[in-house]
C-alpha positions as CSV (number, residue, x, y, z in Angstrom):
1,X,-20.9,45.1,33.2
2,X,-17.7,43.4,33.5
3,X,-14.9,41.2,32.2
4,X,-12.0,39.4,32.7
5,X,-9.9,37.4,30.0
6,X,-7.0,35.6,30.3
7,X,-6.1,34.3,26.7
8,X,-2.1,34.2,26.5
9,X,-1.9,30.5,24.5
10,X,0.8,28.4,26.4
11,X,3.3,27.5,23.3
12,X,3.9,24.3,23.0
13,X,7.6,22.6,23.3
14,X,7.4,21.3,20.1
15,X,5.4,20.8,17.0
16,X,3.4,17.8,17.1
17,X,1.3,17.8,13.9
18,X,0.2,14.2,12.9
19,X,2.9,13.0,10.2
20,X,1.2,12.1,6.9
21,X,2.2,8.1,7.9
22,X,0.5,8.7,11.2
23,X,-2.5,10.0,9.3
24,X,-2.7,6.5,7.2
25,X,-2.5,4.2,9.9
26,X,-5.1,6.2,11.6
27,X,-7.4,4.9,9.1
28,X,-8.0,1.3,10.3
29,X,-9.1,0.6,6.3
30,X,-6.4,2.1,5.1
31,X,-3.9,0.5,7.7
32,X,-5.7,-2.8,6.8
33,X,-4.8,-2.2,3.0
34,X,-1.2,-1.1,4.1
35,X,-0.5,-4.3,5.9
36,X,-2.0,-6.8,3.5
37,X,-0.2,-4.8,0.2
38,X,2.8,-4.2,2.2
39,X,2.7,-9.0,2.6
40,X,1.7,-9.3,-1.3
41,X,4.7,-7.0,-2.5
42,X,7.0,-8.3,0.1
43,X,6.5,-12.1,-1.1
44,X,6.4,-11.1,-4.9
45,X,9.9,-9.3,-4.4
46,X,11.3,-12.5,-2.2
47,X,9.9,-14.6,-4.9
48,X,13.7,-15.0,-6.7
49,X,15.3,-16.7,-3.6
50,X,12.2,-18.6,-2.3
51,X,12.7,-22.1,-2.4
52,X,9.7,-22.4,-5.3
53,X,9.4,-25.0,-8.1
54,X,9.9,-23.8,-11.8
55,X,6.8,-22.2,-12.5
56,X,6.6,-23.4,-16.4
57,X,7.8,-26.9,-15.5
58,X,4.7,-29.3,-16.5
59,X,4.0,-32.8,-14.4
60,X,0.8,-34.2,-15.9
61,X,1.4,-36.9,-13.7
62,X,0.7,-34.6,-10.3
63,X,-2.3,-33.0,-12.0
64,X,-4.8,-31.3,-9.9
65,X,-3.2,-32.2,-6.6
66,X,-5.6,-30.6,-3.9
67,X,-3.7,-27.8,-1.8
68,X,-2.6,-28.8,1.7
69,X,-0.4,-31.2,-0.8
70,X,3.2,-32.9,0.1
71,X,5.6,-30.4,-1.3
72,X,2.4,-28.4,-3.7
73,X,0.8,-26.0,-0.4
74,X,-1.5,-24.5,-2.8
75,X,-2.1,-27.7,-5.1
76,X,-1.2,-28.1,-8.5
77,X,-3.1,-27.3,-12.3
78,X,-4.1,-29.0,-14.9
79,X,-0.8,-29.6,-16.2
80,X,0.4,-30.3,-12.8
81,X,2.3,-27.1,-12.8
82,X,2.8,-25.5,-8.6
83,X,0.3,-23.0,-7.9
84,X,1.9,-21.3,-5.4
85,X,5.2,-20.4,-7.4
86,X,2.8,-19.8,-10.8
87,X,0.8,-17.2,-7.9
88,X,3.7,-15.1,-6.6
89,X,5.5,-15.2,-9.6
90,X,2.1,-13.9,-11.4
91,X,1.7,-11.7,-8.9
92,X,5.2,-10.0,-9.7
93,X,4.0,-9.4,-13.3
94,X,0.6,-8.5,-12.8
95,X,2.0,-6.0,-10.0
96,X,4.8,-4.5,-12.8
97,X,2.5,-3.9,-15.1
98,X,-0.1,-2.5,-13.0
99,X,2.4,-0.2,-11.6
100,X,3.7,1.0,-15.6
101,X,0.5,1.5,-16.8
102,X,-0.4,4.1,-14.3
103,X,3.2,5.8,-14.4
104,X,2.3,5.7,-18.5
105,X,-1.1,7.0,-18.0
106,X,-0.3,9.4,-15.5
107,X,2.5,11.0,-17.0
108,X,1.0,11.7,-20.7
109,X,-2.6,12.3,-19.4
110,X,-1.1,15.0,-16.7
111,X,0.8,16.4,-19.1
112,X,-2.2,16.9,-21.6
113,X,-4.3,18.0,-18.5
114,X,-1.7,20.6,-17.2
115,X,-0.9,22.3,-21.3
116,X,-5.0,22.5,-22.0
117,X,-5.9,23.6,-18.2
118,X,-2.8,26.4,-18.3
119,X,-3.0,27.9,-22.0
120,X,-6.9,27.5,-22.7
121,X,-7.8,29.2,-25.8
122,X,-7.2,26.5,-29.0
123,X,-4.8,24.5,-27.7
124,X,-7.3,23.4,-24.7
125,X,-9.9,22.8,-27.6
126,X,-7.6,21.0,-29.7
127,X,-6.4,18.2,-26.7
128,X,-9.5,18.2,-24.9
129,X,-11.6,17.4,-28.4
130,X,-8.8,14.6,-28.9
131,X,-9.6,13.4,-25.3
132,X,-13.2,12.8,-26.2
133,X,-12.6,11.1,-29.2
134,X,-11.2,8.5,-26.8
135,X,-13.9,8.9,-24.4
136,X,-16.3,8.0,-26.8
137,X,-15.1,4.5,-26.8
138,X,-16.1,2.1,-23.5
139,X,-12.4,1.4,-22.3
140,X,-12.5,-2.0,-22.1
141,X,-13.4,-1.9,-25.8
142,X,-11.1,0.6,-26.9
143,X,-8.0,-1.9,-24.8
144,X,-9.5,-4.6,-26.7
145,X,-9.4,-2.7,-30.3
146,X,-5.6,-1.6,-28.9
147,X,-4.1,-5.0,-28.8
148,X,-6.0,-6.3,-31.6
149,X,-4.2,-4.2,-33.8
150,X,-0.7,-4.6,-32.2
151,X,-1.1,-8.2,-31.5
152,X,-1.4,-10.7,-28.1
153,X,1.5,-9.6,-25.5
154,X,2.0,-8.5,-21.9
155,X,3.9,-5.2,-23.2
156,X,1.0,-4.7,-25.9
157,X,-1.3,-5.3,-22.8
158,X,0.6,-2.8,-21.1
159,X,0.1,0.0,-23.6
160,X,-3.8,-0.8,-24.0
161,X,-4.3,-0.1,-20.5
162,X,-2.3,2.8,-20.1
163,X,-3.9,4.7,-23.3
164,X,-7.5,4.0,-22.6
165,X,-6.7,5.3,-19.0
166,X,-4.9,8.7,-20.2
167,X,-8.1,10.4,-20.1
168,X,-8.9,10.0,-17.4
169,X,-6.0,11.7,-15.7
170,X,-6.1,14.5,-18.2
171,X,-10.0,16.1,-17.4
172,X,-9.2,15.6,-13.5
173,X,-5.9,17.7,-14.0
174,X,-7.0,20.3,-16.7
175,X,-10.5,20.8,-14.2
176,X,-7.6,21.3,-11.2
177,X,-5.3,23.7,-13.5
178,X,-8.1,25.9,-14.9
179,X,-8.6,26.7,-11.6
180,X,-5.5,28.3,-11.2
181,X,-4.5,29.4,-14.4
182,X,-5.6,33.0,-12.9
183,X,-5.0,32.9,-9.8
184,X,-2.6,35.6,-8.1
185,X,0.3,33.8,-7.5
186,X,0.7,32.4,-10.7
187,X,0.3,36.3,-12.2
188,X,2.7,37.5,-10.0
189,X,5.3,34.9,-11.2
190,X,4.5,35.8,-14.6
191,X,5.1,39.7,-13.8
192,X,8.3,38.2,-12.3
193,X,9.6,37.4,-15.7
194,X,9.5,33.8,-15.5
195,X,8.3,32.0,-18.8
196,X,5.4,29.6,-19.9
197,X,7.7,26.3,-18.6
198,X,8.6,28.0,-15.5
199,X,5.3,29.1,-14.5
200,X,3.6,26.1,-15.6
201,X,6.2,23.5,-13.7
202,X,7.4,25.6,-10.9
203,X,3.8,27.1,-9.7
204,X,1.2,25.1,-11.2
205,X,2.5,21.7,-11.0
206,X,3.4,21.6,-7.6
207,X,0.0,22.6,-6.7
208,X,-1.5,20.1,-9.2
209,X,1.0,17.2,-7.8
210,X,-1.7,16.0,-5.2
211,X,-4.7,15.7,-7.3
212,X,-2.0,13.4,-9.3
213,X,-1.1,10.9,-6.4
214,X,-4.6,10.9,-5.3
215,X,-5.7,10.2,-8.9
216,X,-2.7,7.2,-9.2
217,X,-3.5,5.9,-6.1
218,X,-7.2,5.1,-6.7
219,X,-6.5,4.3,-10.1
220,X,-3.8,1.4,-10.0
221,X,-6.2,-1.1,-8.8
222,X,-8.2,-0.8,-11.5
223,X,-5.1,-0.8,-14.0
224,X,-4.1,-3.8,-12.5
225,X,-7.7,-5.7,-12.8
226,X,-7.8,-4.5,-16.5
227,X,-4.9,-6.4,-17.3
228,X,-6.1,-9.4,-15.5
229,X,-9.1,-9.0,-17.7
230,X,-7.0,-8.6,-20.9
231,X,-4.7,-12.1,-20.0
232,X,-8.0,-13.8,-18.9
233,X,-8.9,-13.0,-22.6
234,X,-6.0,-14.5,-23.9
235,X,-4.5,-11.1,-25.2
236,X,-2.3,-10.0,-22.1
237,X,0.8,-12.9,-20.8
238,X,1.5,-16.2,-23.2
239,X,1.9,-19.2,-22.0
240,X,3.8,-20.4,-20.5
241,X,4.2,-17.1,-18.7
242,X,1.6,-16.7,-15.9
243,X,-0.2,-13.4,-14.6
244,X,-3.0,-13.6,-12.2
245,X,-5.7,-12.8,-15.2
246,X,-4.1,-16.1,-17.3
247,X,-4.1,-18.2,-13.8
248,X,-7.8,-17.3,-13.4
249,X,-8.8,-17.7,-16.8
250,X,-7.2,-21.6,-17.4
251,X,-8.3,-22.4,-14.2
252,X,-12.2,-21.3,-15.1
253,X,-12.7,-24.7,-17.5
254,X,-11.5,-26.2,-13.6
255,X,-13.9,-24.7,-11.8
256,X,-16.6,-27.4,-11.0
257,X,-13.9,-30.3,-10.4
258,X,-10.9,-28.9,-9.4
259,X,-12.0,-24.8,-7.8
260,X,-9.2,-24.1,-6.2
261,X,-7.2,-23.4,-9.8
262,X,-9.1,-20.5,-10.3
263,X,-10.4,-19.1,-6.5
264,X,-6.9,-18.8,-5.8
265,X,-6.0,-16.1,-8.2
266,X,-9.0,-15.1,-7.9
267,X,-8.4,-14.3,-4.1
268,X,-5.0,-12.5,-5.0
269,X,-6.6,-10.0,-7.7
270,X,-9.4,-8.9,-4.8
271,X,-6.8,-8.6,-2.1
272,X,-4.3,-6.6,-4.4
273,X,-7.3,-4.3,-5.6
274,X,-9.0,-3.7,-2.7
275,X,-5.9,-3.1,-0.5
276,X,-4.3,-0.6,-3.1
277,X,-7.8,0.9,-3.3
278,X,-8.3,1.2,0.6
279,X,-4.7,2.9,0.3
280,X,-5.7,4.9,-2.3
281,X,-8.8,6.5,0.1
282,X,-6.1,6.7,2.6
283,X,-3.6,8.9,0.7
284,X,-6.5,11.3,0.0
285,X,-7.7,12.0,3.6
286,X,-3.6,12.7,4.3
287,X,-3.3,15.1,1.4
288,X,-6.4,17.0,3.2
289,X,-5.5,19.9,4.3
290,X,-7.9,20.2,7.2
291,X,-6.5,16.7,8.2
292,X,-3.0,17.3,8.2
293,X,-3.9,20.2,10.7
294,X,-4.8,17.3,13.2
295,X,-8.7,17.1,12.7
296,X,-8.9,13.8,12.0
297,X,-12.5,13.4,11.7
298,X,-15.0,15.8,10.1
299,X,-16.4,18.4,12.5
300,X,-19.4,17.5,14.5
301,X,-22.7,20.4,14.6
302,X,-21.3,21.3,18.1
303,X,-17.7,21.9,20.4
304,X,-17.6,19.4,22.3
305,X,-17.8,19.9,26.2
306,X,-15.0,18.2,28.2
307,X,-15.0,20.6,30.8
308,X,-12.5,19.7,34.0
309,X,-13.4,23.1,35.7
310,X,-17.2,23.5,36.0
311,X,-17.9,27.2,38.2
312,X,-21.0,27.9,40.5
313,X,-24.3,29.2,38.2
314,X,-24.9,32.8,38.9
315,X,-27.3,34.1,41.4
316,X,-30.9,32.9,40.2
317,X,-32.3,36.7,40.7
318,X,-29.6,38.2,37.8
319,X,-30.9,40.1,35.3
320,X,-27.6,39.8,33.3
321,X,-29.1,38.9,29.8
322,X,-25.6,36.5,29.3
323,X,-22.9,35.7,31.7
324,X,-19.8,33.6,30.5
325,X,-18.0,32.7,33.7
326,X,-14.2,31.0,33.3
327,X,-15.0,29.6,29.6
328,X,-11.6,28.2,28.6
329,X,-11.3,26.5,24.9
330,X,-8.4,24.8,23.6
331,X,-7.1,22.7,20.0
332,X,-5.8,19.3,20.2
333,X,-3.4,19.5,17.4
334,X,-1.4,16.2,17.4
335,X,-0.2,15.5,20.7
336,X,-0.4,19.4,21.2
337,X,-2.8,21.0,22.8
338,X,-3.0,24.9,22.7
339,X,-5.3,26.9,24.4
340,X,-7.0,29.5,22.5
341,X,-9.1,30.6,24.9
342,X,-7.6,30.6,28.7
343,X,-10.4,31.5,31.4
344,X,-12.8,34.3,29.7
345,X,-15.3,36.1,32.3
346,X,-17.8,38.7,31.1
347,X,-21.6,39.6,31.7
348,X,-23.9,41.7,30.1
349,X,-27.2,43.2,30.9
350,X,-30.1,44.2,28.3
351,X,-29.3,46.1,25.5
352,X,-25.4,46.6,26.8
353,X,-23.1,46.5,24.5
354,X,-19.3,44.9,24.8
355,X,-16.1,45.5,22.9
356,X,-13.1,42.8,23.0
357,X,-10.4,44.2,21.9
358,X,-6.7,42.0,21.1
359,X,-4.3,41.6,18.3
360,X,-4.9,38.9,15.5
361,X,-5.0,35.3,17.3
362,X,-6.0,36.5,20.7
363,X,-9.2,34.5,20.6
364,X,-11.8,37.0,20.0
365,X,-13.3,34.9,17.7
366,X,-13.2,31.6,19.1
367,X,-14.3,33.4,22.5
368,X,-17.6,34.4,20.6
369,X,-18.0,30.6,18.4
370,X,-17.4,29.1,21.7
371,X,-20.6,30.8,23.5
372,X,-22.6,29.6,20.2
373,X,-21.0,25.7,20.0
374,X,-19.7,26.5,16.9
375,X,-15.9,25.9,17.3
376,X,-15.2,22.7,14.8
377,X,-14.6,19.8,17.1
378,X,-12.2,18.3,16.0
379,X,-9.6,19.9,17.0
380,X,-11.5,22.4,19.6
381,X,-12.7,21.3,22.7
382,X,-14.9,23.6,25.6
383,X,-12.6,22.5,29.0
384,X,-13.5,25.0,31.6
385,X,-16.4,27.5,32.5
386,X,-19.9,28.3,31.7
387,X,-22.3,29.9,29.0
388,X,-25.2,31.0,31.0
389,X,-28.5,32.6,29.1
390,X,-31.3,33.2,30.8
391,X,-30.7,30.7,33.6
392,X,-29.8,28.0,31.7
393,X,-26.2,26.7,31.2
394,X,-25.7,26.6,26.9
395,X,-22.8,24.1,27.9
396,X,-25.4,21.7,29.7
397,X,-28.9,22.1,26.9
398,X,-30.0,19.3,24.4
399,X,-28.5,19.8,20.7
400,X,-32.2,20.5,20.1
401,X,-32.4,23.6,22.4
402,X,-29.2,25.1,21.3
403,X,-30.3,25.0,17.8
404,X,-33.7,27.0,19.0
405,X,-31.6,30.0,20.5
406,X,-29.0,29.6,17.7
407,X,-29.7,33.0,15.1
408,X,-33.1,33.6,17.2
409,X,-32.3,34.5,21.3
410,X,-28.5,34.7,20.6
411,X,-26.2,34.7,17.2
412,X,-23.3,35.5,15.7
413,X,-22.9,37.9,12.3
414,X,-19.4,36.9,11.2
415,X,-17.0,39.4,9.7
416,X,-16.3,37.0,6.2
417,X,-19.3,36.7,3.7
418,X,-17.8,34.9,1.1
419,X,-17.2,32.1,3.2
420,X,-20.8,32.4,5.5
421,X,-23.3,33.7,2.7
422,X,-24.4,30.8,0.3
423,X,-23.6,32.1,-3.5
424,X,-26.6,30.4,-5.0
425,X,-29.2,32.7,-2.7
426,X,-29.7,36.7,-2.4
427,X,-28.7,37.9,0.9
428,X,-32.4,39.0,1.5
429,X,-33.3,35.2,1.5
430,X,-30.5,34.5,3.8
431,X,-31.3,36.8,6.3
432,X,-35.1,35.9,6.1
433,X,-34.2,32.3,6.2
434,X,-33.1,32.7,10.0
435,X,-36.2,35.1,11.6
436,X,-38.8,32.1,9.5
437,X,-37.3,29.7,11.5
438,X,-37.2,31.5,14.9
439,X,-40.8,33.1,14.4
């Protein structure tokens, strides 16, 4: 038996972790969503010092102009009113109050979420029963009932929207808190002497703060399209003020003679929503831990081989029951790449057994996933060397025959059960699990 191992990892000159706005744009959806919201939010804020007609100023004498129009690009409405300044400065509003709905919403509803989730005990009953009671409600009804009561108005619209959505912040932030109500950090600042407040907005929260972007960002579309529906009802903006929802809904009576009235806002409201929703998407991958490490792809079922070294095989006649010959892994982190593994040699015979020894991070265990395929690609990569059982390279097999000697010729026990046996299953089933499937 012997071995060789050269695993010193070459530091790199600088950190090179993926920033979280590299992250986005690596998402071609999200990028796509970035790039169209970024051209809708640009115009509507240029809108004041664009050279646009008044956009409450009636002609009944240009009525219906067809777009492509001397002076109307987009064409005119029925009241011969310019669509394109009605559309951007529609847009403005319908993009305010999109926006203040979900800072509303998010606010109160996190608020509830974080108090019930921390405390527990009565006052979780008491705000969570409360939450229900709004649940019971469809939303859209409940928005409805909201501005019946205070009356037709963009600000009334405003409040409908953000109410009926407050629930829905506050059970996915109290699910999130629960979960760490107990957990030892937040005990530890307790035994530190900090109060309720402190513990609740200093540990909790920042923890929390995630869950709350990701929840706002996937949210706001919708917020937005709510109020369109609310103004397309006639109980959101009043004429002559124009939102998207009021453009679409005068232009509907339009929309066998004169269609463009009514696709036009029409075409904004899907290209806001499904840009601040592809966004949204975005911003969660980024807040993904395993993602901002650099993998920016879920792992595949096997290391990927990019080998630039490949060694002779071993003489045919061996009787070495593995050899590992140069096996060099490394991690593409950003434009980083360290190697965990540097040129790893060993060989063992039947029934022999082998001890690696190194301090934590010396790549003991990647050295043993790597024989197995089972480092997470990406980030980890197999660049150099060879895995040789039984006269056969493990490097060079079929994804079908390395799942055959996977837990039957060779495997690998690791050293953390929580995180390898499955709760839901005794460890007896576990274990016989792996010989039914070999024999």
């Amino acid at each position: 038996m012997t071995a060789a191992s050269d695993t010193v990892a070459a530091k790199p000159a600088k950190s090179a972790r993926p920033s979280s706005f590299r992250l986005l744009t690596n998402n071609r959806l999200a990028a796509l969503g970035l790039i169209v919201l970024g051209i809708v939010v640009a115009l509507a804020l240029l809108t004041p010092i664009l050279p646009l007609d008044n956009p409450d100023v009636t002609d009944p004498a240009n009525r219906l102009l067809p777009p492509g129009t001397a002076g109307h690009l987009l064409g005119t409405d029925h009241l011969g009113r310019d669509i394109l300044s009605r559309l951007l400065w529609g847009t403005r509003v319908s993009l305010a109050v999109g926006l203040s709905a979900t800072l509303i919403a998010a606010f109160f509803g996190s608020l509830i979420g974080l108090v019930a989730g921390y405390f527990g005990g009565r006052a979780d009953a008491l705000l969570m029963r409360s939450i229900d009671m709004l649940m019971a409600f469809p939303y859209i009804l409940l928005a409805l009932g909201i501005v019946a009561v205070l009356g037709p108005g963009l600000l009334n619209a405003l409040y409908a929207i953000a109410v009926v959505n407050i629930p829905f912040f506050a059970r996915n932030i109290r699910g999130v808190t629960r979960g760490l109500a107990h957990r030892e950090f937040v005990d530890a600042a307790r035994l530190s002497g900090k109060g309720h407040a402190g513990v609740l907005f200093t540990e909790v929260l920042p923890n929390v703060l995630p869950v709350i972007v990701i929840t706002m960002s996937s949210t706001v579309g919708w917020m937005i399209l709510e109020t369109a529906g609310l103004s397309f009802l006639g109980l959101g903006v009043q004429p002559p003020q124009a939102d998207l929802g009021s453009m679409l809904g005068e232009g509907r009576k339009l929309l066998f003679n004169a269609p463009f009235v009514s696709v036009i806002p029409g075409l904004m409201i899907f290209a806001l929503v499904m840009s601040i929703n592809l966004i949204g998407d975005g911003v969660r991958d980024v807040l993904d831990p395993r993602l901002r490490s650099g993998a920016l792809a879920r792992p595949s079922a096997r290391t990927r081989v990019d080998r630039r070294e490949v060694p002779a095989m071993p003489d045919r006649e061996t009787d070495d029951a593995l050899d590992v010959i140069d096996l060099k892994t490394e991690f593409t982190v950003g434009s980083s790449v360290y190697r965990a593994v540097g040129g790893v040699s060993l060989d063992l015979k039947d029934k022999e057994c082998l001890g690696l020894v190194g301090e934590s991070g010396s790549g003991k265990s990647v050295t043993a996933m790597s024989v197995l395929g089972l480092v997470a690609t990406p980030p980890g990569a197999i660049v150099g060397g060879r895995v040789v059982v039984d006269g056969a390279d493990l490097l060079e097999v079929s994804d079908e025959a390395l799942r055959g000697l996977r837990g039957g010729k060779i495997s690998m026990i690791f050293q953390d059960p929580l995180s390898t046996l499955h709760p839901l299953f005794t460890v007896g089933d576990q274990i016989a699990e792996a010989i039914r499937s070999h024999h």
